[in-house]
VOPAGU-2260 file (C-alpha; in pm, 1 decimal, decimal comma):
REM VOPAGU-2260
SITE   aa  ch    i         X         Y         Z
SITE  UNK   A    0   11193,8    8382,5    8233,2
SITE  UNK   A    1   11162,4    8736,4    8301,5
SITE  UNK   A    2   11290,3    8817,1    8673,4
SITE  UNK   A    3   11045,2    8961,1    8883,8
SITE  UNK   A    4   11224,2    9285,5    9008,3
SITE  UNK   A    5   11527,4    9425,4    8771,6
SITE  UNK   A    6   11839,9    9470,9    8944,2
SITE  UNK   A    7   11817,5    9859,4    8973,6
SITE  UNK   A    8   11540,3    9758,6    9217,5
SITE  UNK   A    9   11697,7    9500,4    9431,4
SITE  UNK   A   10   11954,2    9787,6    9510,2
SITE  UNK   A   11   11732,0   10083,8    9560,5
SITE  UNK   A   12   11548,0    9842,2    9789,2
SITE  UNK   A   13   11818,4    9745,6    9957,3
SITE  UNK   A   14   11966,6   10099,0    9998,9
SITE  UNK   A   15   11645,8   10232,8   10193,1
SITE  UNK   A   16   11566,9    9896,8   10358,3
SITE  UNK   A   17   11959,6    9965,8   10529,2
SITE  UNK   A   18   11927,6   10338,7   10580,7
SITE  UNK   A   19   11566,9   10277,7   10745,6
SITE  UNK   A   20   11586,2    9950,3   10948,4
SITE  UNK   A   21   11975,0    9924,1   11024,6
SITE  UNK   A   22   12140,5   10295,2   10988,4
SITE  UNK   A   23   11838,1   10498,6   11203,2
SITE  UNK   A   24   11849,5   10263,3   11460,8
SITE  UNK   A   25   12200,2   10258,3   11495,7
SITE  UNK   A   26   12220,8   10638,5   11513,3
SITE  UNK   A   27   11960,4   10633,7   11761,2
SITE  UNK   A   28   12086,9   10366,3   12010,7
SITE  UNK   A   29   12457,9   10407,4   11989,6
SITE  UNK   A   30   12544,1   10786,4   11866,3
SITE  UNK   A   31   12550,4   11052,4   12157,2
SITE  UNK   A   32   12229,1   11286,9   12177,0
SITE  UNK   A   33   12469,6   11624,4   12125,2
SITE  UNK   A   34   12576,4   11460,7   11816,2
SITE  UNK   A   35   12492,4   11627,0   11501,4
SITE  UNK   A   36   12405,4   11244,5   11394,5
SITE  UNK   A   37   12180,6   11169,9   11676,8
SITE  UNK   A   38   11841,8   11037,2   11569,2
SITE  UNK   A   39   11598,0   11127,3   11885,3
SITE  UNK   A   40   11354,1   10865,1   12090,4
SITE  UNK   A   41   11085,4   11138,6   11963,2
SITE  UNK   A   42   11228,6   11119,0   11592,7
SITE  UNK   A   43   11187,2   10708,5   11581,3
SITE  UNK   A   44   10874,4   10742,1   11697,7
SITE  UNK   A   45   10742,7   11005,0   11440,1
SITE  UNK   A   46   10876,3   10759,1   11174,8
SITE  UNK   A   47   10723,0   10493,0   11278,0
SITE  UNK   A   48   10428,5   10641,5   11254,7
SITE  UNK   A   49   10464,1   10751,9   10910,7
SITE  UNK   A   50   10539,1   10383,3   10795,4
SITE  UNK   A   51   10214,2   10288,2   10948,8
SITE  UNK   A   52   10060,1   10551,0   10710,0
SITE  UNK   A   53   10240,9   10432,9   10447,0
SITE  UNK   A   54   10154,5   10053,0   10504,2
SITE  UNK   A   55    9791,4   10146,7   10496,5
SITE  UNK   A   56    9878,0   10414,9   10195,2
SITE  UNK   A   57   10001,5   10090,2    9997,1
SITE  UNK   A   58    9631,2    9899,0   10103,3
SITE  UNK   A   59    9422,3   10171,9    9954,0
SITE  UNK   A   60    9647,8   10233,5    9666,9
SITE  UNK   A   61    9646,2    9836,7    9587,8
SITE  UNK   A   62    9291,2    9885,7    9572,8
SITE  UNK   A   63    9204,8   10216,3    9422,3
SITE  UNK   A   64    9501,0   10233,2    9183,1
SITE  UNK   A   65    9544,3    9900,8    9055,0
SITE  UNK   A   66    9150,7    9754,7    9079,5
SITE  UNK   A   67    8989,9   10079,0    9024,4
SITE  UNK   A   68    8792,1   10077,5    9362,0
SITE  UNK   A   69    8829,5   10376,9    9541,0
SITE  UNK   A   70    8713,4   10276,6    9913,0
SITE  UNK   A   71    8658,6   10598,0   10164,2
SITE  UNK   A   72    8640,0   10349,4   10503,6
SITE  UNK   A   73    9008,4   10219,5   10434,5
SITE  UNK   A   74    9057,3   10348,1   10791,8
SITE  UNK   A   75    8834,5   10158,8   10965,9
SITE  UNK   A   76    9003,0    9858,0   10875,0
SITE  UNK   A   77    9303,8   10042,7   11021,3
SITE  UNK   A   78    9150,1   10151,9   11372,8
SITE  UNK   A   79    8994,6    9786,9   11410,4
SITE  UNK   A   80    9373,4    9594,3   11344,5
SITE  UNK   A   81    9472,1    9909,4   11593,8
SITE  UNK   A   82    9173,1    9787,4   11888,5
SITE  UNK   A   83    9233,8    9442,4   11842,8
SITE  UNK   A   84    9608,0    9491,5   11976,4
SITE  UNK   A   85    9496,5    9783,7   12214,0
SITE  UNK   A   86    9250,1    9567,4   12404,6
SITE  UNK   A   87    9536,3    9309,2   12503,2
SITE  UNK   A   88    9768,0    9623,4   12592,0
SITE  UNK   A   89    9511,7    9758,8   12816,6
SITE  UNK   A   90    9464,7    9443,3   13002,1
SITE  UNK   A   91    9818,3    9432,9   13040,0
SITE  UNK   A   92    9780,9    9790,2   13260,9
SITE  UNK   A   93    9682,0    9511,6   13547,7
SITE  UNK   A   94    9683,4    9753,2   13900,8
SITE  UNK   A   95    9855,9   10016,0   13745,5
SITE  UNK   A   96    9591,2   10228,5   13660,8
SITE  UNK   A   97    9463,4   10527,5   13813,1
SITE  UNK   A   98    9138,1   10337,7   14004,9
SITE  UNK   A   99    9406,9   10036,7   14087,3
SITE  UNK   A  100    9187,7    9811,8   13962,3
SITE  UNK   A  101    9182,3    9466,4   13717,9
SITE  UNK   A  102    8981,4    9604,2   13508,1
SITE  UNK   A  103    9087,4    9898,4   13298,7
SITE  UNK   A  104    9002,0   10194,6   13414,6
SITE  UNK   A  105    8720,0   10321,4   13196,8
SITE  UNK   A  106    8529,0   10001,6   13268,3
SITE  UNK   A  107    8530,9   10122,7   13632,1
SITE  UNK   A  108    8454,1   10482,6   13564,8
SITE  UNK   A  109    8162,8   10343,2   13364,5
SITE  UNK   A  110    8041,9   10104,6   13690,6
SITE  UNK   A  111    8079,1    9814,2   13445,5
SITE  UNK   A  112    8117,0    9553,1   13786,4
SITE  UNK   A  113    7763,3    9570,0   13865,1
SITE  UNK   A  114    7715,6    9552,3   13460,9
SITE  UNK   A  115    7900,5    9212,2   13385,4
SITE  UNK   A  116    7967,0    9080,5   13770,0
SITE  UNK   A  117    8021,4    8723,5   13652,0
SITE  UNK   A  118    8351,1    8853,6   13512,8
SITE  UNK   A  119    8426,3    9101,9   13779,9
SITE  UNK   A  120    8338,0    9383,5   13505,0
SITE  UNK   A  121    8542,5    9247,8   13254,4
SITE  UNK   A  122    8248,6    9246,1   12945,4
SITE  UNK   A  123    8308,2    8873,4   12784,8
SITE  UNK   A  124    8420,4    8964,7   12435,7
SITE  UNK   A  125    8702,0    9098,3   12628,3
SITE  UNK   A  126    8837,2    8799,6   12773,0
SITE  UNK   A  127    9025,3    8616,8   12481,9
SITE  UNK   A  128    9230,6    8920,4   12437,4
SITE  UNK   A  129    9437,3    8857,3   12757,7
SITE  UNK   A  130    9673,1    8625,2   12530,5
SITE  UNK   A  131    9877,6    8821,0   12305,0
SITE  UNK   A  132    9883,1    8559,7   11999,4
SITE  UNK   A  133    9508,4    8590,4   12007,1
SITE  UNK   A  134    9492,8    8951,2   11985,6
SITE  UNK   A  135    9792,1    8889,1   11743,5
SITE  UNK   A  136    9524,9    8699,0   11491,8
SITE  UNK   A  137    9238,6    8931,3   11576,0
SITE  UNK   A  138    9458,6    9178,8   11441,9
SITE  UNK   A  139    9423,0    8997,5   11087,2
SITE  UNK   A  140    9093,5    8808,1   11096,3
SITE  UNK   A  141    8853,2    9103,0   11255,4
SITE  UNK   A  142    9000,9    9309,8   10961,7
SITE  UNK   A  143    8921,8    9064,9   10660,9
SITE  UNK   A  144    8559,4    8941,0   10839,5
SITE  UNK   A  145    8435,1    9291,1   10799,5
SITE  UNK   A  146    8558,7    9358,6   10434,8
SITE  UNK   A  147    8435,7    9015,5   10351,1
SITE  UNK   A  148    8085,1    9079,2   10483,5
SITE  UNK   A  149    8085,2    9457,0   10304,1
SITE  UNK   A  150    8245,8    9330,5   10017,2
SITE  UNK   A  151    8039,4    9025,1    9923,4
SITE  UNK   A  152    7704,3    9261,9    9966,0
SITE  UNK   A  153    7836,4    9511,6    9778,8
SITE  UNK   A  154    8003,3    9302,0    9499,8
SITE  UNK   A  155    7721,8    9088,8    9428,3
SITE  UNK   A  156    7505,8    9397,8    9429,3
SITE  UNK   A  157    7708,5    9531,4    9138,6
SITE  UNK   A  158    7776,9    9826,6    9346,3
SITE  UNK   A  159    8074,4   10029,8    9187,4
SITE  UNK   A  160    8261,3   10352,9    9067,7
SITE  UNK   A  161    8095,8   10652,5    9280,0
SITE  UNK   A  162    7779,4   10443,2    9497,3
SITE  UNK   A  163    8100,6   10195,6    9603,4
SITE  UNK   A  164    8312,6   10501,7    9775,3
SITE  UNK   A  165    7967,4   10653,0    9914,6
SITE  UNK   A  166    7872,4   10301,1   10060,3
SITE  UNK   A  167    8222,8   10275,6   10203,3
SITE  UNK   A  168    8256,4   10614,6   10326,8
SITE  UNK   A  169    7882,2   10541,0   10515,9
SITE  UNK   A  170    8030,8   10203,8   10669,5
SITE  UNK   A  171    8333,4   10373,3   10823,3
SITE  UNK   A  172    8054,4   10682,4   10957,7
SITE  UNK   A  173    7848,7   10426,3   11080,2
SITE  UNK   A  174    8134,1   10228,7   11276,9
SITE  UNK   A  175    8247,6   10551,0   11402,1
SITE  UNK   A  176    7969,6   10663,9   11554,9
SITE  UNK   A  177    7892,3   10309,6   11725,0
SITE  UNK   A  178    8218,7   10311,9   11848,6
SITE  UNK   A  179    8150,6   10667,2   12005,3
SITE  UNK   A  180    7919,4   10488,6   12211,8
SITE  UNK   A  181    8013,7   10401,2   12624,1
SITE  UNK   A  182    7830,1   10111,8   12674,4
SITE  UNK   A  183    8019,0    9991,9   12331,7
SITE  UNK   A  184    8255,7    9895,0   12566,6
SITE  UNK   A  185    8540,3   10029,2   12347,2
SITE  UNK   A  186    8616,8   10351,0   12604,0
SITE  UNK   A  187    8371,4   10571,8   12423,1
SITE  UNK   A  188    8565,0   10884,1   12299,1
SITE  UNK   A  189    8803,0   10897,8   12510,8
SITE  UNK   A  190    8915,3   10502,0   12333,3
SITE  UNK   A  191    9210,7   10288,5   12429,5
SITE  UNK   A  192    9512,6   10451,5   12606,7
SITE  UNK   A  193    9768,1   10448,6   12893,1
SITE  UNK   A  194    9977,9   10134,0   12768,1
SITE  UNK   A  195   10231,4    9991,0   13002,2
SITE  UNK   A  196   10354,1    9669,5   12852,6
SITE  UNK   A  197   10373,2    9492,9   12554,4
SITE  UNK   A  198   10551,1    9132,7   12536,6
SITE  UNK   A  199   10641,7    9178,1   12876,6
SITE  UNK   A  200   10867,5    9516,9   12780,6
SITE  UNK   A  201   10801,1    9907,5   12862,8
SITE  UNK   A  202   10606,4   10031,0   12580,1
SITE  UNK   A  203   10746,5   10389,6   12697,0
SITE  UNK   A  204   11134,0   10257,7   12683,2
SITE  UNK   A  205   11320,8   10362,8   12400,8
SITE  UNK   A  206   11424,2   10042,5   12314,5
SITE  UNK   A  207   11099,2    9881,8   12305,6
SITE  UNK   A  208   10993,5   10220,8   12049,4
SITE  UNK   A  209   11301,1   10157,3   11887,4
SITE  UNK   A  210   11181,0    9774,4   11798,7
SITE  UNK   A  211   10868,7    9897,2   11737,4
SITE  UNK   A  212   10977,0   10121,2   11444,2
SITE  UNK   A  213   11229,6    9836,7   11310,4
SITE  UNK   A  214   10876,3    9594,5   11339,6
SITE  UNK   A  215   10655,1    9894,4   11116,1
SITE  UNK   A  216   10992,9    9901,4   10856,4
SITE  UNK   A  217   10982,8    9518,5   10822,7
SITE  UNK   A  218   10626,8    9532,7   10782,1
SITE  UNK   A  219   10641,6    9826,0   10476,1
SITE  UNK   A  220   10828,9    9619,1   10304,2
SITE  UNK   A  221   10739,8    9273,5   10323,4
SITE  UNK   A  222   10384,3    9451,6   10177,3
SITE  UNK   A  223   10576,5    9671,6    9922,7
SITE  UNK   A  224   10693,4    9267,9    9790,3
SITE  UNK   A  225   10354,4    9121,9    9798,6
SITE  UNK   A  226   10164,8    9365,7    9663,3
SITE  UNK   A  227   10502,1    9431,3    9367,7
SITE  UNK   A  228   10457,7    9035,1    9350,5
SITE  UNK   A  229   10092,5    8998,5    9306,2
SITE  UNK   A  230   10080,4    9309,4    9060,8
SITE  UNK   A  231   10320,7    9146,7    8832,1
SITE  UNK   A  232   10120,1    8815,3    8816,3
SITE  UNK   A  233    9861,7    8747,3    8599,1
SITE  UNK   A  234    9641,7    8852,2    8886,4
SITE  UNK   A  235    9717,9    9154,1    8860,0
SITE  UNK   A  236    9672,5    9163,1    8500,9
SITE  UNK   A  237    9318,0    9073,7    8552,5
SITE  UNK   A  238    9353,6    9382,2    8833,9
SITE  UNK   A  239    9418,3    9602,8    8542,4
SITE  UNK   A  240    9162,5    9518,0    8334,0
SITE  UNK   A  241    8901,8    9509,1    8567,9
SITE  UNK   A  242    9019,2    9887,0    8613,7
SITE  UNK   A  243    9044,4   10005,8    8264,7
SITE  UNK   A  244    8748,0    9779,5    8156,5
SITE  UNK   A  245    8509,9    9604,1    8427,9
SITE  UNK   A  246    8239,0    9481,5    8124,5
SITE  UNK   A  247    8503,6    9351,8    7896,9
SITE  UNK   A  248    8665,1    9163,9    8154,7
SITE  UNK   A  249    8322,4    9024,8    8259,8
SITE  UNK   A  250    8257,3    8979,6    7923,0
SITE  UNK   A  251    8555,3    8747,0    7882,3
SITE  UNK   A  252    8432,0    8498,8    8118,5
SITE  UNK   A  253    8604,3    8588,2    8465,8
SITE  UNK   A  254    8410,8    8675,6    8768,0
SITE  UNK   A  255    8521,9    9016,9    8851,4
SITE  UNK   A  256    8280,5    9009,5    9185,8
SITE  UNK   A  257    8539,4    8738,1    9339,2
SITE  UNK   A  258    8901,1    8917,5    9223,6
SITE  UNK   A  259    8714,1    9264,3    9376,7
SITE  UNK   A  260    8591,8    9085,5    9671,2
SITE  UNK   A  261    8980,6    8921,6    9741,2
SITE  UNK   A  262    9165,6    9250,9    9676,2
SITE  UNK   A  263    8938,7    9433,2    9942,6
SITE  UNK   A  264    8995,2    9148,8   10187,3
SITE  UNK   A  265    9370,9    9201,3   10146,1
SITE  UNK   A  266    9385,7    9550,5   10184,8
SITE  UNK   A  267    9175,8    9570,9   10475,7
SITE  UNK   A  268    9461,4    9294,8   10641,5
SITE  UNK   A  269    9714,6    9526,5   10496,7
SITE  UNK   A  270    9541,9    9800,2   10657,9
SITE  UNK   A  271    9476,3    9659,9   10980,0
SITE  UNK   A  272    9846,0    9545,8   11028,7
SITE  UNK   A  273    9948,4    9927,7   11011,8
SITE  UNK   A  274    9703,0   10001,2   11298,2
SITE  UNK   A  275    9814,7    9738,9   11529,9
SITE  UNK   A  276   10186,1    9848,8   11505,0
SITE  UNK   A  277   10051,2   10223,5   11547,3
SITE  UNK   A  278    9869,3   10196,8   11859,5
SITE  UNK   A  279   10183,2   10136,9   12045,5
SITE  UNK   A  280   10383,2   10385,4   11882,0
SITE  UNK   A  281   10125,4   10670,7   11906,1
SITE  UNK   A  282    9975,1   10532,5   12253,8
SITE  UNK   A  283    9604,6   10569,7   12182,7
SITE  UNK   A  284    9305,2   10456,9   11982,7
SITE  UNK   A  285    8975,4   10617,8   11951,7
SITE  UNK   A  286    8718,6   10673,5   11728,1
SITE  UNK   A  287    8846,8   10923,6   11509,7
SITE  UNK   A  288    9094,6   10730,0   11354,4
SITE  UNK   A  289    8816,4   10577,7   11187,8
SITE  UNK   A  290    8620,3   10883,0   11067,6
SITE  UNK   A  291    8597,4   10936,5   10713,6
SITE  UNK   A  292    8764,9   11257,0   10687,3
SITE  UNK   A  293    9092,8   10990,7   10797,0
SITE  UNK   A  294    9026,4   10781,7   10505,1
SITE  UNK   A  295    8965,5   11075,9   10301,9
SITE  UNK   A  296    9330,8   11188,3   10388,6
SITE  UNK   A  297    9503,3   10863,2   10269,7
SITE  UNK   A  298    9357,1   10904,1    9957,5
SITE  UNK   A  299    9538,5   11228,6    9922,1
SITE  UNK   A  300    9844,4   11060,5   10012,6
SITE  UNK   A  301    9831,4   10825,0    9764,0
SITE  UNK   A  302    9729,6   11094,8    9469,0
SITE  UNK   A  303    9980,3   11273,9    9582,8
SITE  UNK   A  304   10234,4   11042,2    9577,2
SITE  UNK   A  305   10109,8   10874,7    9267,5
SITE  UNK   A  306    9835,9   10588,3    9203,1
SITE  UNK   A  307    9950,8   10282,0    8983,5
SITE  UNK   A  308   10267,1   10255,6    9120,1
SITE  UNK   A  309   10438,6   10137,8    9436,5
SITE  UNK   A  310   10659,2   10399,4    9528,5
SITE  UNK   A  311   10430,7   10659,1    9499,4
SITE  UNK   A  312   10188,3   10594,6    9787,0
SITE  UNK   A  313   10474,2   10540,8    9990,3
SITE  UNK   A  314   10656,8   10882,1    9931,6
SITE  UNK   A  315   10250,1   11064,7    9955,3
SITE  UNK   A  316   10177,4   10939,4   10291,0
SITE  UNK   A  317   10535,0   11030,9   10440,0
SITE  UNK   A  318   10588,2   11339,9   10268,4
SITE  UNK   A  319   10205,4   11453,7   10308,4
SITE  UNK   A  320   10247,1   11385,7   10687,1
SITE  UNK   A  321   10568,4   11523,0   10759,5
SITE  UNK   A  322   10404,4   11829,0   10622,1
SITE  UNK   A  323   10128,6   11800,1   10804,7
SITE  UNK   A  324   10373,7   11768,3   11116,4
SITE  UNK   A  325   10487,4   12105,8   11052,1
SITE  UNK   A  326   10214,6   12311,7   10921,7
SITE  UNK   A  327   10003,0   12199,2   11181,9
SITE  UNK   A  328   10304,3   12384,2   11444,7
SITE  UNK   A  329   10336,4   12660,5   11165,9
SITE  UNK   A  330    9990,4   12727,9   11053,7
SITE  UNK   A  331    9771,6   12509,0   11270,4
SITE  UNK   A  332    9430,3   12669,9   11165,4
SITE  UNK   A  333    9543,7   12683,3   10780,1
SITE  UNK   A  334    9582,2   12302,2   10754,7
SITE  UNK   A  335    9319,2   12190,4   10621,7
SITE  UNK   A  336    9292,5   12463,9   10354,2
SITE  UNK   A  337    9686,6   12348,0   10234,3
SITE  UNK   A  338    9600,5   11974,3   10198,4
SITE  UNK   A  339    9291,0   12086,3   10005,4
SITE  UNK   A  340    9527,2   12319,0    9798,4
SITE  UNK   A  341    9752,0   12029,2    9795,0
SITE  UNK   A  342    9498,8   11796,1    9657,8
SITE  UNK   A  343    9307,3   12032,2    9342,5
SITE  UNK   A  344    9703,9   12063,8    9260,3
SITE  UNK   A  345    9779,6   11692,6    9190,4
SITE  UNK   A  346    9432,2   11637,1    9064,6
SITE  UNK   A  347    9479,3   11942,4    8761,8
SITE  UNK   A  348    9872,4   11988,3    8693,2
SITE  UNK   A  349   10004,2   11674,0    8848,1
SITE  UNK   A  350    9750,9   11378,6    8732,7
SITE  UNK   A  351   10010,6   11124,4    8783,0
SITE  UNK   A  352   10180,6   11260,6    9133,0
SITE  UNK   A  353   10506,6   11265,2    9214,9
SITE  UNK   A  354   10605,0   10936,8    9039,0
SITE  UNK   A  355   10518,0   11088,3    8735,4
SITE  UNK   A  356   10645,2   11413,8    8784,5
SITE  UNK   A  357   10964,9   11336,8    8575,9
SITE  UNK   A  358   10796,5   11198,4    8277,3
SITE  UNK   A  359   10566,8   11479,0    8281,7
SITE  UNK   A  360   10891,7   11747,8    8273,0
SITE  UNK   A  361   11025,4   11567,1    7969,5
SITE  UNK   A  362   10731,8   11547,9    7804,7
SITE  UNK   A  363   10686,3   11920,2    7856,5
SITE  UNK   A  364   11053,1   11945,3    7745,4
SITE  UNK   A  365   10995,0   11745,3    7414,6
SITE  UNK   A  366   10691,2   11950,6    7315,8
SITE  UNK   A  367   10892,8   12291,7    7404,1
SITE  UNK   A  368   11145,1   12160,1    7210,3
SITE  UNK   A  369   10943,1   12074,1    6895,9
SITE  UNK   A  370   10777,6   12412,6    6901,9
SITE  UNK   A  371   11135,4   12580,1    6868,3
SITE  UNK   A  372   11186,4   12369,9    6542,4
SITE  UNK   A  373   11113,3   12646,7    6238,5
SITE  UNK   A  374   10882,9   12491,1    5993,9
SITE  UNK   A  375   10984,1   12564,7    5654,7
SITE  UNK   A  376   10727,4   12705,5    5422,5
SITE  UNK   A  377   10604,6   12521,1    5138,0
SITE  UNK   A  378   10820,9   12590,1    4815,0
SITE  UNK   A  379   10640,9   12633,5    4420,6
SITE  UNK   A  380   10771,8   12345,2    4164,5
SITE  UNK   A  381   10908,5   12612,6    3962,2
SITE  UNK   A  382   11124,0   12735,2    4243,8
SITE  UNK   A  383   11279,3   12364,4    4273,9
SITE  UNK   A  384   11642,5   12363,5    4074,2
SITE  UNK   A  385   11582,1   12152,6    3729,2
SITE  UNK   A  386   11731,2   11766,2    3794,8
SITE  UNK   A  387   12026,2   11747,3    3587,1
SITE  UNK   A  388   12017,6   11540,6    3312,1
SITE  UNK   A  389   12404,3   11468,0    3238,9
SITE  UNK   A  390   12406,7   11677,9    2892,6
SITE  UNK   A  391   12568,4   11977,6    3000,7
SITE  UNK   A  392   12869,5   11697,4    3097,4
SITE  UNK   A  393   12843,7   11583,6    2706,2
SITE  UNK   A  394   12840,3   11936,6    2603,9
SITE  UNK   A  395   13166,5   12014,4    2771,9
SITE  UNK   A  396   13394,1   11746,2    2669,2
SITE  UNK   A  397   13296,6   11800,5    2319,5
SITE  UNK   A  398   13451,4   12146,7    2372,0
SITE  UNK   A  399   13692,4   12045,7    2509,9
């Protein structure tokens, strides 16, 4: 039986999975901060960012690259795993806010007490989320309840290629603007922020960021297995072929609605696990983490990076935002033009990203090479020396 990864894997795997989760920490915690070595509290947290990016990078590219559904809302999944956990961190705030009151402080600002007075302007929804494990499995369920009510209308429907990444884009706008709204309850624009605690620790301590980034590594890869595990199945056979060829599949007898409709279910859990492990890390959640143009970014990542593989979406949505990290200090109002530029790039010259950028040079080598070959021209019959026919031999020992 074939092994599921090759060997070269395990250690490449285990290589990063030491240098991320065991070596950064390490230099972090225990290496002085005038050490050339030293990893910075600010560092840690910028990484842990990125492997939230690159958690949800690996959701849309699970579903775009390997099932041939290109979804524009991926992020709303993300910003609704990220509310679920930043509703129990701001009713951890307790008196600590600004208005010193039980109820966070938007919800006082907002005069919801004379709103929802049973509850002493807590609204009810709210409630459950003062136990962690709840929020914990809100994270995961509120996530795959919306893609399972989207993605059973829009499967049965027979809604695909460009109608499904319209529809999806228009869920996501939708969502957005309802969460916009104050009496949403959801903090409006201003959204979730000011976290104190979480598990009982000091979200702002650099240990608890530092456990917080080792928590977003674990996570990357425990989804870089499943999804390598569930494309090598014959699952994700039937992914492939419903990509390449939805009819023929079809066709054969499978229903393609139900595969479609469990891949988008995944992802959006995928998804929504990389926003509840953000949240903390970046200390705020609002609306615009679920606007389209955010979903429109992690599709760049992951063209960038390269679609069809595993690797690829990881390296596009850490290399494309710790770019972004820089140009947006360099050349803050030229952004958006150099991820644009970025984009038209990998779409024309590199089709198959960065993954495929070495197959691409040696292909270019082989057909540079073949065009140095001369071709010899075509030669007349009567040019070709006659085939000997042994009689000269007979001739000369007679002579002789």
């Amino acid at each position: 039986m074939k092994p599921l990864f090759a060997k070269r894997e395990w250690v490449g795997i285990g290589i990063v999975s030491f240098i991320a989760l065991v070596l950064l920490p390490i230099l972090n915690a225990f290496v002085p901060p005038d050490s050339f070595f030293y990893v910075s509290n600010f560092s840690i947290n910028l990484y842990g960012k990125y492997l939230c990016y690159a958690v949800l990078a690996l959701g849309v590219n699970l579903l775009w690259g390997y099932t041939g559904l290109l979804s524009l809302g991926q992020c709303f999944f993300f910003s609704l795993g990220g509310y679920a956990l930043g509703m129990h961190l701001m009713l951890m705030i307790g008196k600590l806010g600004q208005y010193k009151a039980d109820i966070p402080d938007f919800m006082v600002f907002l005069e919801f007490a004379q709103k929802y007075p049973a509850t002493g302007g807590l609204p009810p929804h709210w409630i459950p989320f003062k136990s962690f494990w709840f929020a914990a499995a809100a994270v995961v369920w509120l996530p795959a309840l919306a893609a399972f009510i989207f993605g059973i209308l829009a499967f049965r429907s027979r809604i695909k290629g460009v109608y499904f990444s319209i529809l999806s884009q228009a869920l996501t706008y939708a969502a957005c603007l309802m969460f916009f709204r104050n009496d949403f309850t959801f903090g409006g624009n201003n959204g979730l922020t000011d976290f104190k605690f979480i598990l009982g620790a000091n979200i702002n301590n650099p240990a608890t960021k530092r456990w917080l980034y080792i928590a977003s590594g674990i996570l990357l890869l425990l989804t870089y297995l499943l999804c390598r595990w569930l494309t090598s199945t014959k699952f994700g056979l039937i992914q492939r072929a419903i990509r390449d060829s939805e009819n023929r599949v079809l066709f054969s007898g499978y229903a393609t609605a139900s595969y479609k409709l469990f891949v988008f279910v995944l992802c959006a859990v995928i998804s929504g696990l990389g926003g509840a492990l953000y949240v903390p890390q970046v200390g705020i959640i609002n609306p615009s983490e679920m606007a389209p143009d955010k979903s429109l970014e992690a599709v760049v990542w992951v063209a960038v990076g390269g679609r069809s593989s595993l690797i690829g979406p990881i390296l596009g949505a850490i290399g494309v935002n710790a770019l972004k990290s820089y140009a947006t200090r360099a050349f803050a109002e030229q952004w958006l033009y150099i991820l644009g530029g970025l984009f038209i790039l990998v779409v024309i010259f590199m089709p198959k990203g960065i993954v495929g950028l070495p197959d691409q040079l040696r292909q270019l080598r082989r057909t540079w090479q073949a065009r140095r070959v001369p071709v010899l021209p075509k030669t007349d019959a009567a040019r070709l020396p006659e085939k000997p026919t042994g009689l000269e031999d007979v001739g000369t020992k007679d002579s002789a």
